[in-house]
GUVO-838544 format. One record per residue (C-alpha): residue number from 1; x negated, y negated, z negated. Coordinates in pm, 1 decimal, m for minus. Last residue first. Example, Ala and Ser with C-alpha at 12.3 -4.5 7.8 and 13.67 -1.06 7.14 Angstrom:
<mikes>
{mike 2 {m1367.0 106.0 m714.0}},
{mike 1 {m1230.0 450.0 m780.0}},
</mikes>
This chain:
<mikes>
{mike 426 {m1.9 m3741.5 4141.0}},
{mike 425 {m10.6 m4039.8 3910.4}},
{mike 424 {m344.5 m3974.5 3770.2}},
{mike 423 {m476.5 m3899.5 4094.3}},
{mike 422 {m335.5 m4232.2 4242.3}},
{mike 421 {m479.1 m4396.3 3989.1}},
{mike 420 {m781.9 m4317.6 4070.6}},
{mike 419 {m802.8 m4536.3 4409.3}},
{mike 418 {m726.9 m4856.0 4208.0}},
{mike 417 {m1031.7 m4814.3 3944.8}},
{mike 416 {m949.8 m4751.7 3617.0}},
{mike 415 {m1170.7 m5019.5 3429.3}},
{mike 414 {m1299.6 m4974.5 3049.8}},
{mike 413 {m1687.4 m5005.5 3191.3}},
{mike 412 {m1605.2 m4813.2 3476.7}},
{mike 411 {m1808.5 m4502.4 3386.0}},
{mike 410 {m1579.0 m4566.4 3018.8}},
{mike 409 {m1286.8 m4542.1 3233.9}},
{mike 408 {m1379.5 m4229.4 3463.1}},
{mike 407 {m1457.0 m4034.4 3178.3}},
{mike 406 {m1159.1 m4157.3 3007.7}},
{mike 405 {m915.5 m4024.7 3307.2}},
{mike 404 {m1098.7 m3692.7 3308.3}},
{mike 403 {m1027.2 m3648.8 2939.6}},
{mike 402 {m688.0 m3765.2 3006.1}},
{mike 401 {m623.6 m3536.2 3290.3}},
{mike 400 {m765.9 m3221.7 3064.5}},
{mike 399 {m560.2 m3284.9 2803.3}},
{mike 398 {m230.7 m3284.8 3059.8}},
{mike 397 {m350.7 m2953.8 3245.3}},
{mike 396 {m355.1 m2837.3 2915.1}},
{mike 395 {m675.7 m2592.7 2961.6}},
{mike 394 {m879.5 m2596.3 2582.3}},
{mike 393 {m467.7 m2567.3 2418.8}},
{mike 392 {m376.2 m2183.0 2372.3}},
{mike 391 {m787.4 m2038.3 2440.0}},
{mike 390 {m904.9 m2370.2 2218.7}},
{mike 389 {m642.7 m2335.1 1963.6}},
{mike 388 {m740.6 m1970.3 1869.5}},
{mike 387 {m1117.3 m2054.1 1863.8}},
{mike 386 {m1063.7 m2378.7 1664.3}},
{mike 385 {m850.8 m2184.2 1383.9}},
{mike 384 {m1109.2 m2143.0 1107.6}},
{mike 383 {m933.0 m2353.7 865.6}},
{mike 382 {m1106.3 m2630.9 896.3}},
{mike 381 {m1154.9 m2620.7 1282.9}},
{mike 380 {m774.8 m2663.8 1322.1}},
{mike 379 {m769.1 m2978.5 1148.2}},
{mike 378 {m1101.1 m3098.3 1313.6}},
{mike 377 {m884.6 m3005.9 1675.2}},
{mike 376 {m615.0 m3189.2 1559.8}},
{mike 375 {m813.5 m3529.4 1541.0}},
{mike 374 {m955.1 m3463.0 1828.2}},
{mike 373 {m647.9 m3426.6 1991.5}},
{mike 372 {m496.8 m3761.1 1815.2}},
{mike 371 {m786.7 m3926.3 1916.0}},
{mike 370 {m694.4 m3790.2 2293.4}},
{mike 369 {m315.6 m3901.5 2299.9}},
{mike 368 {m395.6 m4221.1 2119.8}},
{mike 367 {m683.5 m4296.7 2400.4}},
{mike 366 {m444.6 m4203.1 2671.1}},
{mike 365 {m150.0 m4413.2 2509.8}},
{mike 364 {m354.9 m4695.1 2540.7}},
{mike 363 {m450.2 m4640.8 2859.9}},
{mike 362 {m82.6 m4551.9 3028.0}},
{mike 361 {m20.1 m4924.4 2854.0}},
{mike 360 {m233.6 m5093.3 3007.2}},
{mike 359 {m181.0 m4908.4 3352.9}},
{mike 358 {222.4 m5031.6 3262.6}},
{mike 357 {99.3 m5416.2 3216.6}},
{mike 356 {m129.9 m5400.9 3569.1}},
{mike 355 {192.9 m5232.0 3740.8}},
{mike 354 {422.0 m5559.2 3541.1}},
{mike 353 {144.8 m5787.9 3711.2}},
{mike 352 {221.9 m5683.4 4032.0}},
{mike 351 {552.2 m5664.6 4036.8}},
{mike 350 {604.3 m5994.6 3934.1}},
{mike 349 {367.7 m6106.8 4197.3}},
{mike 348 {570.5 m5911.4 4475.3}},
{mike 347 {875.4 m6111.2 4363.3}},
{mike 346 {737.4 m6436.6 4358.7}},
{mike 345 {604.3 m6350.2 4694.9}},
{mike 344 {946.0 m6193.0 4847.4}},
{mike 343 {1093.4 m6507.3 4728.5}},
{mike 342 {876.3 m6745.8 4870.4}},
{mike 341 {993.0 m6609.0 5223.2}},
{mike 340 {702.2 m6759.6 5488.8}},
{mike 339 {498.8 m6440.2 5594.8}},
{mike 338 {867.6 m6302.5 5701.4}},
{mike 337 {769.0 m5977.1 5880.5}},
{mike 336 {411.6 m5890.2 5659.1}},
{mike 335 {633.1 m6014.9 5341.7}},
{mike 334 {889.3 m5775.5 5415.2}},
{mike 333 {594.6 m5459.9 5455.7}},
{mike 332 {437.8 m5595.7 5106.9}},
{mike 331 {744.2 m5602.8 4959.5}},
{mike 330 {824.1 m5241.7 5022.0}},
{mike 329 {466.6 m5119.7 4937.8}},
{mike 328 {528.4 m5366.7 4584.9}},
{mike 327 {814.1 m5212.1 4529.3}},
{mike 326 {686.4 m4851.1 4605.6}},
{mike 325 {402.9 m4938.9 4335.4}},
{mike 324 {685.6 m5037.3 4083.1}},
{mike 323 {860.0 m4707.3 4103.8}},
{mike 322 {557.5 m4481.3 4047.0}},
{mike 321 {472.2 m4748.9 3743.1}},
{mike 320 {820.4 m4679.2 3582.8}},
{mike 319 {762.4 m4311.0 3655.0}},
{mike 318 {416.6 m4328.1 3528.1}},
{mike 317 {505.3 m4539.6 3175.9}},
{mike 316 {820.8 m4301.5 3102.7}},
{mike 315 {526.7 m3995.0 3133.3}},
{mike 314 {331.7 m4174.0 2896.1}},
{mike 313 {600.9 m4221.4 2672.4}},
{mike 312 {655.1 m3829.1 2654.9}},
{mike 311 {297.3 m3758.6 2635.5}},
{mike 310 {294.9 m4002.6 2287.3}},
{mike 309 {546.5 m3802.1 2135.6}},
{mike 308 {332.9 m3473.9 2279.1}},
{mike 307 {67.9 m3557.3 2080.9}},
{mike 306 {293.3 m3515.5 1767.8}},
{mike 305 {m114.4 m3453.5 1494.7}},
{mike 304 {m84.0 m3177.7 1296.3}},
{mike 303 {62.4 m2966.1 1045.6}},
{mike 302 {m97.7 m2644.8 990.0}},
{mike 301 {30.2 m2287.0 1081.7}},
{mike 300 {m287.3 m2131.6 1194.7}},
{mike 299 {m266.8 m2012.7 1531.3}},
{mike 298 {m281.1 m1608.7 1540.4}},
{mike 297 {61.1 m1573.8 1675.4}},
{mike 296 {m3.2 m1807.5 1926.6}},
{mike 295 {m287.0 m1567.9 2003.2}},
{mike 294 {m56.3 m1227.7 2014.1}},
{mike 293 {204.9 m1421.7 2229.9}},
{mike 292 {m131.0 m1487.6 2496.7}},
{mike 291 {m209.6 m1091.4 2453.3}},
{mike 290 {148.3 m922.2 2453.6}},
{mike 289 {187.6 m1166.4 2811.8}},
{mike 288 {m133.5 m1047.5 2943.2}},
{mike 287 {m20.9 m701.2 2916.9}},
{mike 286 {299.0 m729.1 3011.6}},
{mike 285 {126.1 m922.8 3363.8}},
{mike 284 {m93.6 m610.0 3403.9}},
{mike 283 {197.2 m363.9 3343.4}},
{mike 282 {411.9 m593.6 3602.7}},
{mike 281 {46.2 m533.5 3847.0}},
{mike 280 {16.8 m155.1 3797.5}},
{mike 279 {376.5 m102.9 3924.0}},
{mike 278 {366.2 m355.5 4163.6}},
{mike 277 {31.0 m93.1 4284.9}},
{mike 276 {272.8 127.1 4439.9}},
{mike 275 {131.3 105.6 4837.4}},
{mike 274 {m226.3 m90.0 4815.7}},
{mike 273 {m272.4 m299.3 5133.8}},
{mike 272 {36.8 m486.0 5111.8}},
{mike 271 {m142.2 m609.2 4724.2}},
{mike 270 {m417.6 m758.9 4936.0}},
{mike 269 {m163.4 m987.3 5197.7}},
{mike 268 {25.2 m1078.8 4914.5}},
{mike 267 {m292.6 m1164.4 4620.8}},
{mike 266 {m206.3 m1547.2 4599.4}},
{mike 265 {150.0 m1508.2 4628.0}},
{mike 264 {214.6 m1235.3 4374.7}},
{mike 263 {m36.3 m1456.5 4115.5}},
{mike 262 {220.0 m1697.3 4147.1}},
{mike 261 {446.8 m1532.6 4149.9}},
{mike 260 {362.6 m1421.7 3824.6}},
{mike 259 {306.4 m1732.7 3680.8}},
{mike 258 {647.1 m1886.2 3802.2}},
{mike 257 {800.2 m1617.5 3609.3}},
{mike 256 {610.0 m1663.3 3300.9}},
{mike 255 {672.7 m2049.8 3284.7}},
{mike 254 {1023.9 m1991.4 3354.6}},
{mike 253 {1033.8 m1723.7 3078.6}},
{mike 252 {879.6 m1998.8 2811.6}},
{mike 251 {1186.9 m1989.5 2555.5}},
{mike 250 {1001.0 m2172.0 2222.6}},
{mike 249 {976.2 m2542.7 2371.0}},
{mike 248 {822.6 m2794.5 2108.0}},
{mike 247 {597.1 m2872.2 2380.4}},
{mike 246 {267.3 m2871.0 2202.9}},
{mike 245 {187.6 m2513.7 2280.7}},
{mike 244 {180.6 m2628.6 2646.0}},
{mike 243 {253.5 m2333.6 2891.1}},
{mike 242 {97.3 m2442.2 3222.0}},
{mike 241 {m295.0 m2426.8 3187.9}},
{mike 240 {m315.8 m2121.2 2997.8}},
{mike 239 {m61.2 m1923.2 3110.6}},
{mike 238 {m204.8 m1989.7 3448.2}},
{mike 237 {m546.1 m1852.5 3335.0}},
{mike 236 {m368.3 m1545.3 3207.9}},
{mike 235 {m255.0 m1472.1 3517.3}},
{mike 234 {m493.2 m1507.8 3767.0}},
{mike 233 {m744.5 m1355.9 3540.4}},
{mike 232 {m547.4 m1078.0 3523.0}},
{mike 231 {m490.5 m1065.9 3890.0}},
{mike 230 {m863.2 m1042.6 3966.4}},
{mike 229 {m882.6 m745.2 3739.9}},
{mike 228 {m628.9 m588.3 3925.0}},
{mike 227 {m754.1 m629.7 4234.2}},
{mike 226 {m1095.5 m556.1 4157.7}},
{mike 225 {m952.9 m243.1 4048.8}},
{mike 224 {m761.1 m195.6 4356.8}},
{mike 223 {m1071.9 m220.0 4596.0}},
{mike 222 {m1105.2 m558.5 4723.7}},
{mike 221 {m1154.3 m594.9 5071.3}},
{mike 220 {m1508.4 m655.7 5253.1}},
{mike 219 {m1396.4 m982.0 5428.4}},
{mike 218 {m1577.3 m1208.7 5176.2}},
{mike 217 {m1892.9 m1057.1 5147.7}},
{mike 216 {m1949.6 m1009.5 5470.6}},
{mike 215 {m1867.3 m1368.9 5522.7}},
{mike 214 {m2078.1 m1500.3 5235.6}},
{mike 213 {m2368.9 m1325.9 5396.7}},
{mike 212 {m2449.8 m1628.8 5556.6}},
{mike 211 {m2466.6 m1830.6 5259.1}},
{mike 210 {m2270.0 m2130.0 5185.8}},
{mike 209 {m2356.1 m2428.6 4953.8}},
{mike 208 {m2082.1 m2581.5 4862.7}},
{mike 207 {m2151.9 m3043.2 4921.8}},
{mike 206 {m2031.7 m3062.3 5220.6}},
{mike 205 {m1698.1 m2888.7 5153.0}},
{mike 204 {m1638.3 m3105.8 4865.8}},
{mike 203 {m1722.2 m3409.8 4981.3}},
{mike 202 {m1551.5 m3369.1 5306.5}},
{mike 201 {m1217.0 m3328.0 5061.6}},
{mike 200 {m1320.4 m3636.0 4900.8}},
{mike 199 {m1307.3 m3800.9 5234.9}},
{mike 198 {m955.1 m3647.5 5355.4}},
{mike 197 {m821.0 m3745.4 4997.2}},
{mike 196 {m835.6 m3496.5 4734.0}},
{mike 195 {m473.8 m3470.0 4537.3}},
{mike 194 {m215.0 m3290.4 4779.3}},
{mike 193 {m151.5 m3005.4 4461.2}},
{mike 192 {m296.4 m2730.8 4616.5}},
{mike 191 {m563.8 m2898.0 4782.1}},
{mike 190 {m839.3 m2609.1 4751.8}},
{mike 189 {m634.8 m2412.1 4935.3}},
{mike 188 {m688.5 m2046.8 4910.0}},
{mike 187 {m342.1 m1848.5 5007.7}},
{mike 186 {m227.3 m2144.9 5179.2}},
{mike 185 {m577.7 m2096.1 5395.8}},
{mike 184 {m492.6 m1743.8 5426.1}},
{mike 183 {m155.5 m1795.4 5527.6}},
{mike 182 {m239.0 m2002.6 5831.3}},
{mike 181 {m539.5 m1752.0 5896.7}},
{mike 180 {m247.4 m1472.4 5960.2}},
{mike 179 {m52.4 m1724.2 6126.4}},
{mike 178 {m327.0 m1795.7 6373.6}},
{mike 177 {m430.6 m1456.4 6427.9}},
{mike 176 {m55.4 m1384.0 6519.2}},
{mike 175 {m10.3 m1690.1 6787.6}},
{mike 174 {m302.2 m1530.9 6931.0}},
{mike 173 {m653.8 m1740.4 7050.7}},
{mike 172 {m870.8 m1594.5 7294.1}},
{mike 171 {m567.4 m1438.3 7472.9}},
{mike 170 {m650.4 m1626.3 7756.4}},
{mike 169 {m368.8 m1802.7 7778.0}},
{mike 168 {m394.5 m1890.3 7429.6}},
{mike 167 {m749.4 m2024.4 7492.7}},
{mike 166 {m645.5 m2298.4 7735.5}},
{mike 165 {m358.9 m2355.0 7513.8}},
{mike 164 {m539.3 m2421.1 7262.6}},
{mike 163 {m842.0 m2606.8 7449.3}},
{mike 162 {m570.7 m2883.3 7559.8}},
{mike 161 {m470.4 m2925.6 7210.8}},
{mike 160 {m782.2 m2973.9 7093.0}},
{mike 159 {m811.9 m3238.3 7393.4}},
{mike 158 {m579.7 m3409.5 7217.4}},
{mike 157 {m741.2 m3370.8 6894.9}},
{mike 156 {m1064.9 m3539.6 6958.5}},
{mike 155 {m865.4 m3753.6 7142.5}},
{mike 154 {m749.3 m3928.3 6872.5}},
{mike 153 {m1078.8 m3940.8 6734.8}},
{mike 152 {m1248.0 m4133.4 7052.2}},
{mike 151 {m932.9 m4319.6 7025.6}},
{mike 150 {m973.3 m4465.6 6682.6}},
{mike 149 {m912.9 m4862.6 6745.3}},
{mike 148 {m658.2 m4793.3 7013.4}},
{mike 147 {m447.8 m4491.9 6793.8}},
{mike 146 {m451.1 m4741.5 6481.5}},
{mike 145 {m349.3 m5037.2 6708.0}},
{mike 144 {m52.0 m4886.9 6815.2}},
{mike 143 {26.8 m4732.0 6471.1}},
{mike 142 {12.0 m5081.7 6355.4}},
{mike 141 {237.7 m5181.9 6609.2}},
{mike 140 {532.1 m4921.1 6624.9}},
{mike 139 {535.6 m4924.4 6240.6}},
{mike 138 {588.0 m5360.4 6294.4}},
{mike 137 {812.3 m5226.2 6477.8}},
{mike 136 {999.1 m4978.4 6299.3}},
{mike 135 {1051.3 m5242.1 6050.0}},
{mike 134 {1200.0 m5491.6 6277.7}},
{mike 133 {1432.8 m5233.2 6405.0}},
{mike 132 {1507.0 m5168.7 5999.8}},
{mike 131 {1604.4 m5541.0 5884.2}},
{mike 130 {1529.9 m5490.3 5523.7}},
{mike 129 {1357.6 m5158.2 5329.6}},
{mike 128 {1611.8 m5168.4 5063.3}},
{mike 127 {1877.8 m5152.2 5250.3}},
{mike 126 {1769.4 m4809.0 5356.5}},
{mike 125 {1742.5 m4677.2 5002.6}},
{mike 124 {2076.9 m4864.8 4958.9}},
{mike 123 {2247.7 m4665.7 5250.6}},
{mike 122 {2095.3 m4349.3 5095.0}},
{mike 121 {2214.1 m4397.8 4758.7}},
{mike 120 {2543.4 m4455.4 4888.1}},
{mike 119 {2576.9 m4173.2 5073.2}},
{mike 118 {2460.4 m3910.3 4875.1}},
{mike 117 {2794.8 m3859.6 4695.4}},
{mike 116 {2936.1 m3786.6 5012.9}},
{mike 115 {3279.3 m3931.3 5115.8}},
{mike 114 {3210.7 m4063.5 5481.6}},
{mike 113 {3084.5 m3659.9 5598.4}},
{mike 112 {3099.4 m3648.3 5951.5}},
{mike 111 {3032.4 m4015.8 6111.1}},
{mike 110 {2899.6 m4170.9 5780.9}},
{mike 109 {2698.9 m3886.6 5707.2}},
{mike 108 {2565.9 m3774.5 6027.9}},
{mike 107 {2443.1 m4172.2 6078.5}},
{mike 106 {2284.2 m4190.6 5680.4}},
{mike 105 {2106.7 m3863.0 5838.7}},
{mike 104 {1962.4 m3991.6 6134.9}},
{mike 103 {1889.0 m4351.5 5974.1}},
{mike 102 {1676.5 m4085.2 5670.5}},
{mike 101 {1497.1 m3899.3 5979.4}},
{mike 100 {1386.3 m4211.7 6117.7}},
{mike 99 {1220.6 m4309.6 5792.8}},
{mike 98 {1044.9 m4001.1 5744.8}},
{mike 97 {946.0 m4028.9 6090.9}},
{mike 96 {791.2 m4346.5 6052.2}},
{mike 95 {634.3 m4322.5 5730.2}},
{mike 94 {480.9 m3974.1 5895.2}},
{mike 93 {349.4 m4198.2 6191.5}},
{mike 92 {199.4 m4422.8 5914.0}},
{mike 91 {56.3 m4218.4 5738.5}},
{mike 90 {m152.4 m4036.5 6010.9}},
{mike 89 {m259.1 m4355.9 6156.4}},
{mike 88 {m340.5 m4439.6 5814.3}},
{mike 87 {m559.4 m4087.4 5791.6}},
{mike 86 {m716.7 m4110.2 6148.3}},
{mike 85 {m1062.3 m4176.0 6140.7}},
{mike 84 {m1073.7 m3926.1 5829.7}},
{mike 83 {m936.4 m3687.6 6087.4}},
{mike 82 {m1238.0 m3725.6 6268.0}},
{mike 81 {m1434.8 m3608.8 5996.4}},
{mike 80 {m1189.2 m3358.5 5885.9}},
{mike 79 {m1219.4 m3153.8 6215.6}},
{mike 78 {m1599.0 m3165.1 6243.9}},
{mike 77 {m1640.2 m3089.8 5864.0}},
{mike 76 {m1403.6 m2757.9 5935.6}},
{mike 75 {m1606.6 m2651.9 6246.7}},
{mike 74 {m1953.1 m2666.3 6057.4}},
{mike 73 {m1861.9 m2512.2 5743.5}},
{mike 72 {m1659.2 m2213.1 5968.4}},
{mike 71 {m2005.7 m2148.5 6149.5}},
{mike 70 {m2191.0 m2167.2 5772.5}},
{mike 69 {m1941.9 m1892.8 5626.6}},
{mike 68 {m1635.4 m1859.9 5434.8}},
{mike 67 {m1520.0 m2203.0 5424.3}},
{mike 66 {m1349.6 m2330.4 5144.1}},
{mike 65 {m998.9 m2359.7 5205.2}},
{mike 64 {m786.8 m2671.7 5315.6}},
{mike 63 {m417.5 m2800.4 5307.8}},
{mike 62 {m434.5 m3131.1 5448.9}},
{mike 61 {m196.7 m3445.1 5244.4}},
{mike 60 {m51.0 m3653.5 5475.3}},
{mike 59 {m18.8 m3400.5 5742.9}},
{mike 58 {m139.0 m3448.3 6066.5}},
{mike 57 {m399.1 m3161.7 6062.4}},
{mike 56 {m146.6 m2922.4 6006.8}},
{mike 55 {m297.5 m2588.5 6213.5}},
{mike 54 {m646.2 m2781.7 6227.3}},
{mike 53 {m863.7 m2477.1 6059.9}},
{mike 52 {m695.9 m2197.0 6318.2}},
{mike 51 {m761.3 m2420.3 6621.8}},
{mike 50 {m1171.0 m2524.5 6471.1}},
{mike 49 {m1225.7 m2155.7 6435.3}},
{mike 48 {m1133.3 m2070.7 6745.6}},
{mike 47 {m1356.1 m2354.3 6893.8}},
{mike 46 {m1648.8 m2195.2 6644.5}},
{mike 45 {m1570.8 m1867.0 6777.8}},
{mike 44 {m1635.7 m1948.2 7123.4}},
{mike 43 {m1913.4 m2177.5 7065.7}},
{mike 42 {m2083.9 m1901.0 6875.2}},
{mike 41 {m2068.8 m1667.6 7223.9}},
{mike 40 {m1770.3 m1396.3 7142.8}},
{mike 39 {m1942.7 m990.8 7067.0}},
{mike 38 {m2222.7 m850.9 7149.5}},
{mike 37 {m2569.2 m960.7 7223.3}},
{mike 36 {m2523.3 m1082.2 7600.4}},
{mike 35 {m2265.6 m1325.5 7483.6}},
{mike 34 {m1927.3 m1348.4 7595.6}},
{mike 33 {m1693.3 m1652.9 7718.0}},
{mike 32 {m1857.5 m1648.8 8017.6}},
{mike 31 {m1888.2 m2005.8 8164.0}},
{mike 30 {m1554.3 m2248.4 8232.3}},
{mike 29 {m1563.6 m2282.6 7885.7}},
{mike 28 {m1830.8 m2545.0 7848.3}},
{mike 27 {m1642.4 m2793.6 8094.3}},
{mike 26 {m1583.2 m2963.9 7777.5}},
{mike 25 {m1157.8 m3107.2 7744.4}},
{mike 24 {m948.6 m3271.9 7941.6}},
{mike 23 {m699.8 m3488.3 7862.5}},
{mike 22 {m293.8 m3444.8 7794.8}},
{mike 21 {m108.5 m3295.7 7486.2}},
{mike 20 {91.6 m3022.0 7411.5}},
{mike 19 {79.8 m2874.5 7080.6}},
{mike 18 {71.8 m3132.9 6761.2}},
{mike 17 {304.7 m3326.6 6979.7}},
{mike 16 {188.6 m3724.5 6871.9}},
{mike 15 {525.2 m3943.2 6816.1}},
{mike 14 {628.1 m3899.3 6498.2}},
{mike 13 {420.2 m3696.2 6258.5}},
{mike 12 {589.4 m3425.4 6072.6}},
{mike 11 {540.2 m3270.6 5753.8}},
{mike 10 {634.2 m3487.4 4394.9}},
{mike 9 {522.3 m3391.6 1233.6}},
{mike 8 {413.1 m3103.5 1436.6}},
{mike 7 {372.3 m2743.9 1400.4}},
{mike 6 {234.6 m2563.3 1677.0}},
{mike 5 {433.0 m2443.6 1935.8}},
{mike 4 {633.7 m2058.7 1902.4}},
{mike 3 {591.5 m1871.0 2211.7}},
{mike 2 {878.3 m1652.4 2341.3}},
{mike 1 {853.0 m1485.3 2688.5}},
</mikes>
């Protein structure tokens, strides 16, 4: 798809089997596992519920859906609650194995393959980090005392563990019902892009009110209309928030294609359920398409303010901070080995202050990049083109980070705190 712009002058955890693990688990199973009324007792379910929701609870960042009803609620703030417990002794075991799978692979390479281009930049990567058993000891040790100082958590999952099996042999639990829910929570996460933290994500959940019809209403399927209308929405709102009419770019058909896979990917397991309704969807996506390349073609052609200049520094400033933070990480795990080495302190406090230079800097240009907006938006408001810009431009993912970025500054009293920056640097 061609759009013409405006005018302008980035899972494994070492050491704890996610399946087979020791401990015993509540003697509350050994009863009937059916009710009297019909159907699984509520414990039942909830356990199930409480397998299928912890499918990748070790991973750094936990791929979550809203709950459907107030039985899956419960299970899913039980599981996240303890995992909270256990989020650096997550980390950490994933630092670990990352790290052991980069000495496995510098290993291969030397041994089979001397001559890759990878090579080098993988032996300095590794260099980088120091004197590697001492490394993976201190790792050893903290995750040591992580797993002692949470255990009550720790074997919250353990015995998890024990209960899957338990209810996988009898077929209370099937590897296919799990991969079915696997996909639906993919399908629906809420965490798309890894940025809530375990507590933020408790925040969230705790916080949606559900109903206890919601599950009725949630497992009656669509009918194809509501498909297809659900789709649309799909669609255009992804044109919306990932085709940026400030870009300069005219050729957009990666944007489009991701878009409608997007959409493909979200609606699989409904779409299977409707034989020869691609056809109806590609119309659905052409149709969205002739509307969004109808707007821009609506967009008064006025010369306005190059916020995408300033984006492009901006986005200089986050690498250059990105790489500076992992420094400092890196310097920080030296200094915790040699507490004595003045150069690993000078060091980290150069670091240091050039991250506090480069978050002034990502501030300024966030106040330029949002004046500038404003600014634009008056232009566009007098000719009577503010309703045209806001459909193109109102959800730029990049706007709307800024906005949210000043909000949180000015609550602050012009202070980012640490733990935000984190979602502004993704």
């Amino acid at each position: 798809m061609y759009i013409l712009p405006v005018s302008v002058s980035q899972n494994s955890l070492n050491g704890i089997s996610q399946k087979k693990q020791v401990n015993t688990f509540s003697k509350q199973h050994k009863a009937d596992e059916v009710s009297f009324t019909g159907g699984l007792r509520p414990e039942i379910i909830k356990n199930q519920l409480k397998i299928y929701l912890s499918q990748d609870i070790w991973a750094e960042h936990l791929n979550v859906k809203m709950p459907e009803a107030p039985i899956e609620k419960e299970a899913i703030l039980e599981v996240l609650q303890n995992r909270l417990k256990l989020d650096r002794f997550a980390r950490l075991c994933n630092e670990k194995a990352r790290l052991k799978t980069k000495v496995i692979e510098l290993n291969n390479l030397m041994e089979k393959d001397p001559l890759n281009p990878n090579l080098p930049k993988l032996r300095q990567e590794l260099e980088n980090k120091g004197n590697l058993s001492s490394v993976f000891k201190t790792l050893d040790k903290q995750i040591e005392i992580e797993s002692k100082k949470n255990k009550p958590a720790l074997d919250y999952f353990k015995n998890l563990d024990k209960l899957e099996d338990e209810y996988l042999s009898k077929r209370l639990v099937r590897y296919t019902k799990m991969d079915k829910f696997w996909h639906k929570i993919l399908n629906n996460n809420i965490n798309k892009d890894g940025k809530y933290s375990t507590k933020e994500l408790i925040d969230i959940i705790s916080n949606d009110k559900v109903s206890v019809n919601t599950v009725k209403n949630v497992s009656k399927p669509l009918s194809k209309k509501e498909l297809l209308l659900k789709a649309e929405k799909e669609y255009e709102q992804y044109l919306r928030e990932n085709i940026d009419i400030y870009e300069g770019r005219i050729d957009h058909t990666d944007d489009v294609l991701k878009g409608r896979q997007f959409v493909k990917d979200v609606n699989k397991e409904i779409i299977q359920k409707y034989p020869g309704i691609e056809k109806n969807i590609v119309n659905l996506f052409r149709a969205v398409e002739k509307k969004y390349k109808f707007k821009t073609r609506q967009l008064p052609n006025v010369q306005v303010y190059p916020i995408e200049e300033i984006w492009k520094d901006m986005r200089v400033v986050e690498a250059d901070m990105k790489d500076a933070l992992k420094d400092i990480a890196t310097l920080k795990e030296h200094i915790a080995l040699c507490p004595e080495n003045k150069v690993f302190k000078e060091t980290l406090d150069s670091r240091e202050k050039v991250v506090e230079k480069l978050k002034q800097d990502w501030i300024e240009g966030m106040k330029i990049s949002l004046n500038y907006e404003n600014t634009n938006r008056e232009i566009f408001k007098e000719v009577n083109g503010l309703p045209v810009y806001e459909y193109l431009a109102g959800e730029n993912k990049i706007i709307k980070k800024h906005r949210a970025a000043l909000a949180v500054y000015e609550a602050n009293k012009g202070v980012i705190p640490d733990n935000y920056w984190k979602e502004i640097l993704g």
